[in-house]
N, C-alpha and C positions, 0 to 999 in steps of 0.2 A: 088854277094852278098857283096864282102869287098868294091865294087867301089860306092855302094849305102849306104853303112856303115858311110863312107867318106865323100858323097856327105851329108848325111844327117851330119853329123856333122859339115859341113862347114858350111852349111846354117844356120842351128840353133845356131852357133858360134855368128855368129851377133846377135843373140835376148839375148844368155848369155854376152854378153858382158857389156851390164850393161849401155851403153850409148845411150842416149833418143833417138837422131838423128840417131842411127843406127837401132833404131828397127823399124822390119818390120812392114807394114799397112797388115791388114784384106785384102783390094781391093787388094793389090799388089801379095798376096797369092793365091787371089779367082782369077785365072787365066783366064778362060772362063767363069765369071760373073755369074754363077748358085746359088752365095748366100753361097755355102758351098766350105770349101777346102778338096781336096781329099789327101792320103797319097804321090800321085804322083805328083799334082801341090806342095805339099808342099815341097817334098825332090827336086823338078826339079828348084825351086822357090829359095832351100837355094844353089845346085847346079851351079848356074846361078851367085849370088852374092857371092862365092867364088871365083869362077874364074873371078869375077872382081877384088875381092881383091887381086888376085896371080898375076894379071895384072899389076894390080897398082903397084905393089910391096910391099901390107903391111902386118905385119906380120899375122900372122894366131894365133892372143891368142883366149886362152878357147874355142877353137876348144870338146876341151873333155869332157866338160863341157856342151854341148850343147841341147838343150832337142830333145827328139826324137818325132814324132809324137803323139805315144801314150800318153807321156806329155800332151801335148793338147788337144789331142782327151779324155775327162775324161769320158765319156759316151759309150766309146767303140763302135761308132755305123759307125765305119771310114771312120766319116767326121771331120771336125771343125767348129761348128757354130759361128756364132760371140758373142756368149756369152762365150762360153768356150774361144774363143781368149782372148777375154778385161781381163777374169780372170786369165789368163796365164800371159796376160802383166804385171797385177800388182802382181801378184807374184814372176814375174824377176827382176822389178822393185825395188822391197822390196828386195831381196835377194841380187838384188847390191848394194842397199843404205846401207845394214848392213856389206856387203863385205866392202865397200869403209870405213865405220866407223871402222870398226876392224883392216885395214891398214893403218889407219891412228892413231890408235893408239899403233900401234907397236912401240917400241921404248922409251913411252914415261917413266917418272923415272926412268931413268937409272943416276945413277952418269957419272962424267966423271974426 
């Protein structure tokens, strides 16, 4: 249970991460082409691009952060359609864009 904990939060690490080129495709998800993701291609899926990243050597941000299946799955019916995906996307999307705006304005009127 904690090595699936893990795995899923590596995997989903990249989709919170906030950057376009890292997040994951629908096809690349839908492992066996059946049209839907299951909770297993999805954690084996975020699994897999972890351990590429641990490879590489980079670091592992917002790991903890990361959305869990049920995130996605909003309809409880455990799978991932591709409509709940795309709406998943643009809600990480949006969550980065206002992350990155809010640290970007840290700092700002401050005397010195």
């Amino acid at each position: 249970m904690k090595t699936l904990l893990i795995v899923a939060l590596i995997v989903t690490g990249a989709l919170a991460a906030g950057q376009g080129k890292n997040m994951q495709s629908y096809n690349s998800l839908d492992t066996n082409g059946d049209g839907k993701v299951t909770q297993v291609e999805f954690e084996n899926k975020q699994q897999s691009k972890m351990i590429k990243q641990a490879e590489a050597g980079k670091m592992m941000r917002n790991v903890a952060n990361a959305p869990h299946f049920s995130d996605v799955d909003t309809n409880s019916d455990g799978n991932i359609d591709k409509d709940e995906f795309a709406t998943h996307q643009v809600k990480q999307q949006a969550k980065n864009r206002k992350n990155k705006s809010k640290n970007k304005t840290r700092g700002q009127g401050r005397n010195r």
